[in-house]
C-alpha positions in Angstrom: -26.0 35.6 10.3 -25.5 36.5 13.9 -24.1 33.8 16.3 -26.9 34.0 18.9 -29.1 32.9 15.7 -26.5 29.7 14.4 -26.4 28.8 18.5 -29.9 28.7 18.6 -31.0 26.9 15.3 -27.5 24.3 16.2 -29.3 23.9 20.0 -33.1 23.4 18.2 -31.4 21.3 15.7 -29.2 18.6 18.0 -32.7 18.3 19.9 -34.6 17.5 16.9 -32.0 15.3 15.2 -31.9 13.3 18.6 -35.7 12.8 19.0 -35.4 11.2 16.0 -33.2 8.3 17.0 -30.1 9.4 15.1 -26.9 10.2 16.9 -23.8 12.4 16.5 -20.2 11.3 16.8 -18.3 12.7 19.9 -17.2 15.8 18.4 -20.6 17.1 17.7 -20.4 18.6 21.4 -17.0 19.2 21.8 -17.2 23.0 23.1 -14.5 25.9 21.7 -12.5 25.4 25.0 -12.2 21.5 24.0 -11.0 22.4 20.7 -8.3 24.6 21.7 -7.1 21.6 23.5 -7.0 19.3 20.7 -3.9 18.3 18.5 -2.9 16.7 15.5 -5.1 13.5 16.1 -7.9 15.3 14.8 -6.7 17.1 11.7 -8.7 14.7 9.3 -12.0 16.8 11.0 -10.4 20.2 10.6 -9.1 19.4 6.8 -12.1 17.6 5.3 -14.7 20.6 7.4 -16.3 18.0 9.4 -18.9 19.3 11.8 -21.5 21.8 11.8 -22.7 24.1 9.0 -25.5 26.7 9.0 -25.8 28.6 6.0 -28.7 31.6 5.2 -26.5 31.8 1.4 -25.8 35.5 2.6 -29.6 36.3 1.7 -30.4 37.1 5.7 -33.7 35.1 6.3 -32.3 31.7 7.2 -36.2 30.6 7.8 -36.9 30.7 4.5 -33.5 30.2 2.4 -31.2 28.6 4.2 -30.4 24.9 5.4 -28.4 23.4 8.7 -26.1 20.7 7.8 -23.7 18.3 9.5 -20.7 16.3 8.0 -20.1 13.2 9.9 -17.5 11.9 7.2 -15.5 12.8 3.8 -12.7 12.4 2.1 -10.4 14.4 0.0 -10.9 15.3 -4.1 -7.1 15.8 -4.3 -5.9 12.8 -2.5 -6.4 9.7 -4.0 -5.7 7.9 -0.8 -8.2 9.2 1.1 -11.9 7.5 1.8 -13.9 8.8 -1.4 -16.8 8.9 -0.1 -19.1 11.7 2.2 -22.2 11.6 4.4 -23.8 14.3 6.0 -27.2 14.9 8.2 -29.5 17.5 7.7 -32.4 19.6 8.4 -35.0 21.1 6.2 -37.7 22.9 7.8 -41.5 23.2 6.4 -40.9 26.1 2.7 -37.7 26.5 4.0 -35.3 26.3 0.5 -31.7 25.7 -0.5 -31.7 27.4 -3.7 -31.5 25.6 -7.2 -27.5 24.6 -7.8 -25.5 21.4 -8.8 -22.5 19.6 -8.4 -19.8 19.7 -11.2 -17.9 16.4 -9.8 -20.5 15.1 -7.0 -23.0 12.3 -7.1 -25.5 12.0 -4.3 -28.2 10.2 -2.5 -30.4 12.3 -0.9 -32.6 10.2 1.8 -35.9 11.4 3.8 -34.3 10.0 7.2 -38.1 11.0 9.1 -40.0 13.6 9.8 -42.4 15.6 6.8 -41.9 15.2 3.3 -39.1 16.4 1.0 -39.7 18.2 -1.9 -36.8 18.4 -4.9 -37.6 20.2 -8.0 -35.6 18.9 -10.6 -33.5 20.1 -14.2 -30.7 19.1 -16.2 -27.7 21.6 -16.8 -27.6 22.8 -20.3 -23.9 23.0 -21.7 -23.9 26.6 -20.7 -25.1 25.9 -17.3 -28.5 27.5 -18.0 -31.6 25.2 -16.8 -32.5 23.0 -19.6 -36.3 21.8 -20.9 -35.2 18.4 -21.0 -36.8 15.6 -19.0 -34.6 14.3 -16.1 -33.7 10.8 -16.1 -33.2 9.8 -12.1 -33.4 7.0 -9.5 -35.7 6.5 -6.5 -34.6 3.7 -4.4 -33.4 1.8 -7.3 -36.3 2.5 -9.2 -35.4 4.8 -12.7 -38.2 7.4 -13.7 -37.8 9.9 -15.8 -39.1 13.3 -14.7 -40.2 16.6 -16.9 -37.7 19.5 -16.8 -39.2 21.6 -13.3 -41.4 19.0 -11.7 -40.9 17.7 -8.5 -40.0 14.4 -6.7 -41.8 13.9 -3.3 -39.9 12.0 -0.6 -41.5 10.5 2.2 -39.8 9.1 4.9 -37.4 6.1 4.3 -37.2 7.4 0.4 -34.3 8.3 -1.6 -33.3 9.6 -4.7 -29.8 9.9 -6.6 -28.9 12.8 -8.1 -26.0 13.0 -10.5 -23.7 15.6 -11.3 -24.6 18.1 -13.3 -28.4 18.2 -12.4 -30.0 21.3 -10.8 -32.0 20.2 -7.8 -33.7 22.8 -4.9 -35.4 21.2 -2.0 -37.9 22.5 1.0 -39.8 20.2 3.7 -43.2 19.7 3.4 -46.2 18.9 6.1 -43.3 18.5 8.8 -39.7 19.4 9.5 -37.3 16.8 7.7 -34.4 14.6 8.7 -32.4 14.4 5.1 -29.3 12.5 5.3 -26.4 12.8 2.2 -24.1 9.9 0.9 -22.7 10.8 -2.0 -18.8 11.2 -3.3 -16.6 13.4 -2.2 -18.1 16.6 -1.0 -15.6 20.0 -1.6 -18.5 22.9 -0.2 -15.5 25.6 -1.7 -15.3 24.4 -5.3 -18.1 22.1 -6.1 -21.8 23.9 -5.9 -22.5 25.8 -8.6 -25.9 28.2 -8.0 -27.8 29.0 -10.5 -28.5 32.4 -9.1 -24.7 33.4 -7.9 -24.7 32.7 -3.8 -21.7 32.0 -1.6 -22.1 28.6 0.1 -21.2 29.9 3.9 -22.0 32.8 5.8 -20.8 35.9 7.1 -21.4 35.5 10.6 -21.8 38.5 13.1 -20.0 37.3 16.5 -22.8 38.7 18.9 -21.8 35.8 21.8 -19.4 33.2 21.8 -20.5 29.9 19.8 -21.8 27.0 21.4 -20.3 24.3 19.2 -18.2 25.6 16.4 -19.3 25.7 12.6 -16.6 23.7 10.1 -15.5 27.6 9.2 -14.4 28.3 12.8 -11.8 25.2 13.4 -9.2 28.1 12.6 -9.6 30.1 15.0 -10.1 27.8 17.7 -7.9 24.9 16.7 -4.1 25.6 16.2 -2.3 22.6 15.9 
């Protein structure tokens, strides 16, 4: 992806996710210069890849794969001491997908936070990691249904569903751009998303102009301490 792209979908993005009533913490709009100036006191940001994250999966047509994400907190999977716990914000537009994968360690809530409807196509893992023709047991808001292997769950806004490991889910928006927000367990981006169709999770990105606010795979080159 080129970086006049990521500045423009982050700039379209913190618009949207404000008009919606939800706000960023502080470091949301800390610029490169800021970082540069920064120390130790915010290491937990830099280790756990807080921040921005725009992602196209490599396939170069982020409008129709491809899915902006922020981390506002995580913890660690190899330090028992740390919160264990994650939530991010994100933003799904209208047929725009992030591709069918799951999580071999993470559970997660997935939550229409406003905006259009959110669509989640739904299958259990097979041993082998092949989509299986089993129906998918799963919660909405509490509420357990089960689901046939491929169908869909519709989420309007306020809705939720959990999704455990191990169970292949891709989502789009639907009728409207969405606001999804993620609580889930631990969230590791580098070892935990398995795709069913091989994809890397980040981006290569083109430096075409200088970033606006950095992505969680820029903190190092920017940050040093």
């Amino acid at each position: 992806m080129k970086r006049s792209e990521i500045n423009t979908i982050i700039r379209e993005a913190d618009d949207f996710i404000r008009a919606r009533g939800f706000h960023l913490p502080p470091f949301a709009h800390w610029t490169p210069a800021e970082w540069q100036t920064k120390g130790p006191e915010v290491r937990e940001i830099v280790d756990r890849k807080l921040g921005w994250d725009v992602t196209d999966f490599n396939l170069g047509d982020y409008r129709r794969t491809g899915l902006l994400l922020f981390t506002i907190r995580n913890g660690n999977l190899r330090d028992p001491e740390s919160k264990q716990y994650a939530e991010k914000i994100m933003l799904v537009d209208v047929d725009q997908v992030t591709p069918m994968h799951f999580h071999w360690h993470k559970t997660e809530d997935i939550i229409n936070r406003g905006g259009g409807r959110l669509m989640i196509q739904l299958y259990n893992s097979t041993p082998e990691e092949t989509l299986a023709d089993t129906d998918v047991m799963i919660s909405t808001d509490g509420v357990q249904r089960t689901v046939k292997a491929g169908d869909c769950v519709v989420l309007g806004p306020g809705e939720s569903i959990t999704l455990p490991a191990f169970c292949y889910h891709k989502f789009w928006g639907s009728a409207g751009k969405v606001l999804v927000g993620e609580v889930s367990a631990v969230n590791d981006d580098d070892t935990d998303n398995r795709f069913y169709e091989p994809l890397p999770r980040f981006s290569t990105v083109e430096e075409d102009e200088p970033p606006v606010y950095l992505l969680c795979t820029d903190f190092a080159r920017y940050y040093r301490s």
